[in-house]
C-alpha positions in Angstrom: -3.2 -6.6 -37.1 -3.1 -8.3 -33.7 -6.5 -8.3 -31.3 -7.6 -10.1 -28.3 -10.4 -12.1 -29.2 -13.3 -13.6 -27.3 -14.2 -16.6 -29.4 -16.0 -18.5 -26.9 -17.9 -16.7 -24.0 -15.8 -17.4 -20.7 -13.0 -15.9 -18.0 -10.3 -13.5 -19.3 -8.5 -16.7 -19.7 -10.3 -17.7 -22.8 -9.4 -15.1 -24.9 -6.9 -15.4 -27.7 -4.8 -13.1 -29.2 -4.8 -13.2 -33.0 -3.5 -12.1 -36.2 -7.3 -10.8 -38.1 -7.9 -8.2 -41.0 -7.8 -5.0 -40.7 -11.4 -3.2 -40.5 -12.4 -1.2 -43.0 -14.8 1.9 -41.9 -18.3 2.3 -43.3 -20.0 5.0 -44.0 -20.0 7.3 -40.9 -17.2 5.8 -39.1 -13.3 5.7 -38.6 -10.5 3.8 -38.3 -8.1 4.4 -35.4 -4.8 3.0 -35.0 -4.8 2.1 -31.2 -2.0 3.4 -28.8 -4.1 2.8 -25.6 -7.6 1.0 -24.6 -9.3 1.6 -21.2 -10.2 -1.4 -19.4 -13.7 -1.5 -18.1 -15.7 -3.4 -15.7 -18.2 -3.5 -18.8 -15.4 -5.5 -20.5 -15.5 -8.3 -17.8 -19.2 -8.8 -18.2 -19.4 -8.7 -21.9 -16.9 -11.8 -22.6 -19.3 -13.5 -20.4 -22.6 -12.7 -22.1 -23.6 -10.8 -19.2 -23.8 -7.7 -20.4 -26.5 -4.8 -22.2 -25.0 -5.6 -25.9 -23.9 -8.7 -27.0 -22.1 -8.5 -30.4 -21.7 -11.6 -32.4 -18.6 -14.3 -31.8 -15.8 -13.9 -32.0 -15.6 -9.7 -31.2 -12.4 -7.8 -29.4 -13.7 -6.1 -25.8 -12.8 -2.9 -24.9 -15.1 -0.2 -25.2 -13.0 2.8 -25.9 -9.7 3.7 -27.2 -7.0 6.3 -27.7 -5.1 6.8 -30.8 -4.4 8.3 -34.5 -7.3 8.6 -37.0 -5.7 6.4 -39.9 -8.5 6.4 -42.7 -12.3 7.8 -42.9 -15.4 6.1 -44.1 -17.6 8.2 -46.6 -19.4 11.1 -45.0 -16.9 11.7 -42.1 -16.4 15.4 -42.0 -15.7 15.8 -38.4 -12.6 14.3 -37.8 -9.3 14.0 -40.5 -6.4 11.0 -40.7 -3.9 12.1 -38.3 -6.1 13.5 -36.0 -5.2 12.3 -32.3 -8.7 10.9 -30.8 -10.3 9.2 -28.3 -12.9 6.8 -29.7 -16.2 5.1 -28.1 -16.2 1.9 -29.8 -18.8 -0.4 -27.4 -16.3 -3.3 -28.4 -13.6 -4.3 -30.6 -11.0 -1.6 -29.1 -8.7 -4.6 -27.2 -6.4 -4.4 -30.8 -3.9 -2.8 -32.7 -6.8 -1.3 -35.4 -10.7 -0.2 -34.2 -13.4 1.5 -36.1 -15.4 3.8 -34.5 -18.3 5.7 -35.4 -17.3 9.2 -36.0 -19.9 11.2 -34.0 -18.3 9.4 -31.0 -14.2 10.4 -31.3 -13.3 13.4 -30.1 -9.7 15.3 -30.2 -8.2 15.7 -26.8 -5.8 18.1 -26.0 -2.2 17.7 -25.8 -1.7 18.2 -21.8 -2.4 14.2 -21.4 -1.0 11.4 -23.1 -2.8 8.8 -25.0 -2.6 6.1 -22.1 -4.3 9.2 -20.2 -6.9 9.9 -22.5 -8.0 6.5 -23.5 -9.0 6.5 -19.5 -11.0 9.2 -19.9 -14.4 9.1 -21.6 -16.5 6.1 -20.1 -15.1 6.6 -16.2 -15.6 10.5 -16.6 -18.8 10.7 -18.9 -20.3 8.4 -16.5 -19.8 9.8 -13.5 -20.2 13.7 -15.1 -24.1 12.3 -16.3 -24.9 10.8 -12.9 -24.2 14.2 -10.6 -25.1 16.3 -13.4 -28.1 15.4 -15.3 -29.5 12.6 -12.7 -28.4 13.7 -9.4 -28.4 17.6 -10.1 -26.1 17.8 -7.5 -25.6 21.4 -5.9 -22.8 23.2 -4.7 -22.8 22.5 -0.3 -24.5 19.3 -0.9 -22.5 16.0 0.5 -21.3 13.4 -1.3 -21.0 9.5 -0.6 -19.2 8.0 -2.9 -18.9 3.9 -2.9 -16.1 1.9 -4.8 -14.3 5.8 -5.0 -11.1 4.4 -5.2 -11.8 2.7 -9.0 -12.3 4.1 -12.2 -15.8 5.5 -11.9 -15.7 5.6 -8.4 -12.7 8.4 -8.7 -13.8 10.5 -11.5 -16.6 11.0 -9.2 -14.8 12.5 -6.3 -13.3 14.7 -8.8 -16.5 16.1 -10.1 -18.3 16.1 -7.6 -15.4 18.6 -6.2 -15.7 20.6 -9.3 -19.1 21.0 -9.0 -19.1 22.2 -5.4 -19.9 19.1 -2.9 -18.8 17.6 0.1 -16.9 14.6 -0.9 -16.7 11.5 1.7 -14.8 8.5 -0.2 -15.9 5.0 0.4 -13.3 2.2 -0.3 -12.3 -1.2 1.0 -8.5 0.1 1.8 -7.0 2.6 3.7 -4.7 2.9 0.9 -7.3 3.3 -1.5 -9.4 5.8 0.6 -6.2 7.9 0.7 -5.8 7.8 -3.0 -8.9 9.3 -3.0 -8.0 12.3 0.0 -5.2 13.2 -2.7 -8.1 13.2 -5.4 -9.8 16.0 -3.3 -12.3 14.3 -1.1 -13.0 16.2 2.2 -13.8 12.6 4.1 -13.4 9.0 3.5 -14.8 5.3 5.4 -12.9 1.8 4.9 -15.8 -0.4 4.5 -15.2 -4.2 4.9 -14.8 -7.1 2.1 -18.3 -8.4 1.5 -20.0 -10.6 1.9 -21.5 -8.9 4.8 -23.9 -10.4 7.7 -26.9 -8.3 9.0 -25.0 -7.0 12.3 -22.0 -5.8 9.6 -24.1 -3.7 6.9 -26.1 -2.4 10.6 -22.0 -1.0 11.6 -21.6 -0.3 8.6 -24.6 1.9 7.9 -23.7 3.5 11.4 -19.9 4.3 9.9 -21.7 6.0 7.1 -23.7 8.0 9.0 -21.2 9.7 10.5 -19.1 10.3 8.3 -21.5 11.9 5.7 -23.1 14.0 9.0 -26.4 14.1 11.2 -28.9 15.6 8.1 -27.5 12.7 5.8 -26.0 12.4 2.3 -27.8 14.2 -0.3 -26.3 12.3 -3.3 -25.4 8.7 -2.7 -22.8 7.3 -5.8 -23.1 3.4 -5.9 -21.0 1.9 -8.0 -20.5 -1.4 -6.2 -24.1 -2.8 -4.8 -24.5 -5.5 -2.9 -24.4 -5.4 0.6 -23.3 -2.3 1.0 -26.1 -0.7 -1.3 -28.9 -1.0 2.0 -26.1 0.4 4.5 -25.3 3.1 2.3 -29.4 3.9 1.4 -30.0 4.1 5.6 -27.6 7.3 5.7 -29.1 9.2 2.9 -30.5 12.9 3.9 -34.4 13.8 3.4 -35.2 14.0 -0.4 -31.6 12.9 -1.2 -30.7 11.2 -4.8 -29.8 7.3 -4.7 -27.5 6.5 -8.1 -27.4 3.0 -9.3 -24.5 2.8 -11.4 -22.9 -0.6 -11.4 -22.6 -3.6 -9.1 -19.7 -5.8 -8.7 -20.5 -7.2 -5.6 -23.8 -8.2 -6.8 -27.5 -7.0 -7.5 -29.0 -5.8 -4.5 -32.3 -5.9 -3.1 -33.3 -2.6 -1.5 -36.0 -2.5 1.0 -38.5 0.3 -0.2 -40.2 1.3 3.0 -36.4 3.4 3.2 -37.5 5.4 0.3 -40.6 6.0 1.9 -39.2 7.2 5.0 -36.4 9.3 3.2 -39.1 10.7 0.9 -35.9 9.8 -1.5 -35.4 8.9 -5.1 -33.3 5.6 -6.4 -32.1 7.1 -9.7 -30.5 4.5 -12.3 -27.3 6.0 -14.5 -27.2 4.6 -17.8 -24.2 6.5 -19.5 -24.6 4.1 -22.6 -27.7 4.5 -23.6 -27.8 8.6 -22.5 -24.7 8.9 -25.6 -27.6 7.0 -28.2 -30.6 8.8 -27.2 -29.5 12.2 -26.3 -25.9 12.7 -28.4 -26.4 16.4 -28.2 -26.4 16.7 -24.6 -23.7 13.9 -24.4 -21.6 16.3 -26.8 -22.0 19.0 -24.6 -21.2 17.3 -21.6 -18.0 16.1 -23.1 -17.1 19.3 -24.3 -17.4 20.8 -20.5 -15.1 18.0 -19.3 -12.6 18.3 -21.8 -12.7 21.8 -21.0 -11.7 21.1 -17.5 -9.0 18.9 -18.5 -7.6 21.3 -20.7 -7.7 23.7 -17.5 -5.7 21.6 -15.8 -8.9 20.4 -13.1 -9.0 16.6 -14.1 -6.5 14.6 -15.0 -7.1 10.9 -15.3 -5.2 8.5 -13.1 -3.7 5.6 -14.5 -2.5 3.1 -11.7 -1.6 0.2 -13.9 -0.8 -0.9 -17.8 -0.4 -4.0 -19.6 0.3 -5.0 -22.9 -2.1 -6.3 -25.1 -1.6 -9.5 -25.1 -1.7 -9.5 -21.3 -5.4 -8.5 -21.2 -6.3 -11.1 -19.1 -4.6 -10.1 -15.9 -5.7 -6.7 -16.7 -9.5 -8.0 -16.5 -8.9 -9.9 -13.7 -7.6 -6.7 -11.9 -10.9 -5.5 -12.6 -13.0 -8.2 -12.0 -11.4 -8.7 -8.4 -11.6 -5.1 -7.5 -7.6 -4.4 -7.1 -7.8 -1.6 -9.5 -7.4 2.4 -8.2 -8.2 4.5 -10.7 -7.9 3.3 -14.4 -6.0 0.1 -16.0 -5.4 0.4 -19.7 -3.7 -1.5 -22.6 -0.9 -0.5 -24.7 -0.5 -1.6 -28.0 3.2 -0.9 -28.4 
């Protein structure tokens, strides 16, 4: 089988597409034969050693996949071959063949393809955890969403509708704000490309403010950092919920004396390490979006594919921040 491997840690441009062996599942996992792989920001960091996990060279990227269950390691009772799945893999899933552990592939149901569904679980079980389980977001409440035009960033508008909010969109674009106006948000704000002086995050901030309303944002979705994480924390509403769930423009420093004064709460989202610890919750949180896809509510949006062994300019998409919604890989 082919796979895109990262040999040597580096750019997109270092990675190699190769013929390799086949894996063979062990005992409580699966092995899918790939029709589609997500592309994750995740992926960008982890050929660089810059990420959470750091398997051992040379390993495939790509942290989930959609395709056909083609054989079972012992013990597997919850899936079958044939089975149509989409499988968390943490890595490895940038080939034709992945194994998966079982208790993370789940069927999905036949109203969306599998380039669809292999955009589905780490955008949308992301971005499901943080209003759900760490925001508790309420129906009436408003929502700021930053980087809402991406993968994450969209899934979020889309939930947070589901689940009752007041949606204002933050994106870099007016194109990509009014991606996310057809995605259901009530409001949107074109921020500036960073990097961002002190009198631009201070307009900024002031751009925020208005558009979320004079009592604040209750829930604040940052999936970029940077300098627009301070702007953003300045137009959060009294006892209002700060998420911290990725940061491509950079780590940022937050002064605390805000939280003080906004008697708020800087929440971190961790969707990774939520599935290991708490799988049953995870389960059931999957199961309630799946539910809503089947109902026709979400329906992920796929703005771009590649072939495999065109991964690079797929990352690179990601890593510069041209992607709307989700880019995935094909195999064939």
């Amino acid at each position: 089988m082919k796979a895109m491997l990262c040999k040597q840690y580096g750019p997109p441009e270092s990675l190699v597409l190769e013929d390799v062996p086949s894996p063979k599942p062990a005992e409580g996992q699966v092995l899918i034969s790939v029709k589609a792989a997500g592309v994750n920001f995740p992926d960008v960091l982890i050929i660089q050693n810059k990420y959470q996990f750091r398997p051992p060279l040379p390993f495939a990227p790509g942290g989930e996949v959609a395709g056909v269950v083609k054989e079972l390691g012992p013990g597997v009772t919850n899936v079958k071959v044939g089975d149509r799945v989409i499988g968390s893999t943490g890595w490895g899933g940038f080939a034709e063949e992945a194994v998966a552990p079982a208790a993370r592939c789940i069927p999905f149901p036949s109203n969306i393809d599998f380039v669809q569904a292999s955009a589905f679980v780490m955008t949308y079980g992301t971005s499901h955890h943080a209003l759900k389980d760490r925001a508790q977001i309420k129906p009436g409440e408003s929502l700021l969403v930053l980087g809402a035009a991406g993968g994450v960033g969209l899934a979020a508008v889309e939930i947070g509708k589901i689940l009752g909010a007041r949606v204002i969109a933050a994106a870099s674009t007016q194109d990509k704000v009014d991606l996310c106006l057809k995605h259901g948000a009530d409001a949107g704000v074109v921020y500036p490309e960073g990097p961002l002086d002190r009198d631009a995050q201070k307009k900024l901030s002031e751009e925020f403010k208005k558009a979320v309303g004079a009592e604040g944002a209750n829930v604040i979705y940052d999936g970029v950092g940077g300098d627009y994480a301070e702007p953003a924390l300045r137009s959060i509403a009294w006892e209002g919920r700060y998420l911290v769930v990725g940061f491509p423009a950079g780590i940022p420093a937050i002064p605390l004396n805000l939280t003080l004064l906004k008697g708020c709460q800087i929440v971190g989202v961790f969707w990774g390490a939520f599935t290991a610890r708490e799988p049953k919750r995870n389960q059931a949180n999957l199961a309630e979006l799946m539910s809503w896809v089947q109902e026709g509510k979400l329906k992920p949006y796929v703005s771009k594919t590649y072939p495999l062994a065109k991964a690079a300019d797929a990352l690179n998409d990601i890593a510069a921040r041209r992607a709307k919604g989700k880019i995935v890989l094909v195999t064939g």
